[in-house]
C-alpha positions in Angstrom: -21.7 200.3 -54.5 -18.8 202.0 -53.3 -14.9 202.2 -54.9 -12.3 202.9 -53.3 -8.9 203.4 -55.1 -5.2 203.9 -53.7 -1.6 203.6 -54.7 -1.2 206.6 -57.1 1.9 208.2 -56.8 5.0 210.2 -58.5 7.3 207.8 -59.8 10.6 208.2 -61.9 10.5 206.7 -65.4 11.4 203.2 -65.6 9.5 202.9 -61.9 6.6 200.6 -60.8 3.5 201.3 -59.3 0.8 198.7 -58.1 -2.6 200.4 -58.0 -5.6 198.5 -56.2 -9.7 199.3 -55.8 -12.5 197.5 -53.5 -15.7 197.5 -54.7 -17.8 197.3 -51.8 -22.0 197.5 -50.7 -22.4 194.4 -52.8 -23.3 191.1 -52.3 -22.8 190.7 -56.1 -19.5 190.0 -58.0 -18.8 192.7 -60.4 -18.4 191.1 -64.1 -15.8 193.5 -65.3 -13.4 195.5 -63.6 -11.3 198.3 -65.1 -9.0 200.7 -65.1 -9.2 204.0 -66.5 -7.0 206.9 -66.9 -7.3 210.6 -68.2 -4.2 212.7 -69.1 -4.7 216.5 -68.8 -6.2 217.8 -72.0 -6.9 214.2 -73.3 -10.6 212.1 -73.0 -10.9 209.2 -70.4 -9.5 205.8 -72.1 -10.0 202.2 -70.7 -6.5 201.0 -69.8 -7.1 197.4 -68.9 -10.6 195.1 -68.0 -10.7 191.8 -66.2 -14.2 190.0 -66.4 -14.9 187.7 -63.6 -13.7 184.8 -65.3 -10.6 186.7 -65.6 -10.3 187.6 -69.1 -8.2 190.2 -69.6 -8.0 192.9 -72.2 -5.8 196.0 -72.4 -4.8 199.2 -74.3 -1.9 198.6 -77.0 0.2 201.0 -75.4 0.7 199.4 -71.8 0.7 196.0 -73.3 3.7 194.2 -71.8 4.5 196.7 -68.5 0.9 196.8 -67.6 -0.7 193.8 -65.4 -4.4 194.1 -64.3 -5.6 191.4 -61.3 -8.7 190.7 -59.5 -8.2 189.7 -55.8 -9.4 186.5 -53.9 -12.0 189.2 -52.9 -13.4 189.1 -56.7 -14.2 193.2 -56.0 -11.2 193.7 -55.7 -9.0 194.6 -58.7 -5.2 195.6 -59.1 -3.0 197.2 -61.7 0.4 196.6 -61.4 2.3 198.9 -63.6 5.9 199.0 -64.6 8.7 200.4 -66.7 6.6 203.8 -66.4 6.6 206.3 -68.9 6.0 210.2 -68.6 3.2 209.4 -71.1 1.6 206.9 -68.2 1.2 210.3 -66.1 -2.7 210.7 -65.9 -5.5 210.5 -63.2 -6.9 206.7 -63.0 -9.7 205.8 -62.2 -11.5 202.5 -61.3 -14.5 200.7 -62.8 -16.7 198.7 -62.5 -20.1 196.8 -63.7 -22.5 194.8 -62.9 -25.1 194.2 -66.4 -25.9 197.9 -67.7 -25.2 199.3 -64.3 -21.4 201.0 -63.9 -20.2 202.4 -61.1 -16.7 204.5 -60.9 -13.8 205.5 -58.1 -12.7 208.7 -57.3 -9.6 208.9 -58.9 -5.8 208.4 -57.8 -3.0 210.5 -59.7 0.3 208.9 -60.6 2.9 211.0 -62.3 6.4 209.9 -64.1 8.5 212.6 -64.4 12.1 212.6 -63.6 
């Protein structure tokens, strides 16, 4: 299983992004999908998870301005992201599992800095 992660960026604060990942070399739906994100200097934290049944779950601090998805595609998983703070600026990275097995994207960089 493969991820593939886009839509990183340098935003200003205040700004959106929308950050999307396929999973793909599976025949099998993930049953979570996730978001992850690791500031420099700081450890890895879970920002949001979607199971396949689309529960959601997400960190206190982007609840409200962060949105997490999964596509019609149910490997595919988006994080829409607004009213962006410098504090947002951090490598994310995608997740996902399948049972014990987790597999991970390379990451995409978004920065908020004005």
């Amino acid at each position: 299983v493969q991820l593939q992660a886009s839509g990183g960026g340098s935003v200003q604060p205040g700004g959106s992004l929308r950050l999307s990942c396929v999973a793909s070399g599976s025949v099998f739906i993930m049953n979570y999908m996730a978001w992850y994100r690791q500031a420099p200097g700081k450890q890895r934290e879970q920002v949001a998870v979607i199971s396949s049944g689309g529960n959601t779950n997400y960190a206190s601090s982007v609840v409200g301005r962060f949105t997490i998805s999964r596509g019609n595609s149910k490997n595919t998983v988006y994080l829409n992201m607004n009213n962006l703070k410098p504090e947002d600026t951090a490598v994310f990275y995608c997740n996902a599992a399948r049972f014990d097995i987790a597999y991970w994207g390379q990451g995409t960089q978004v920065t908020v800095s004005s």
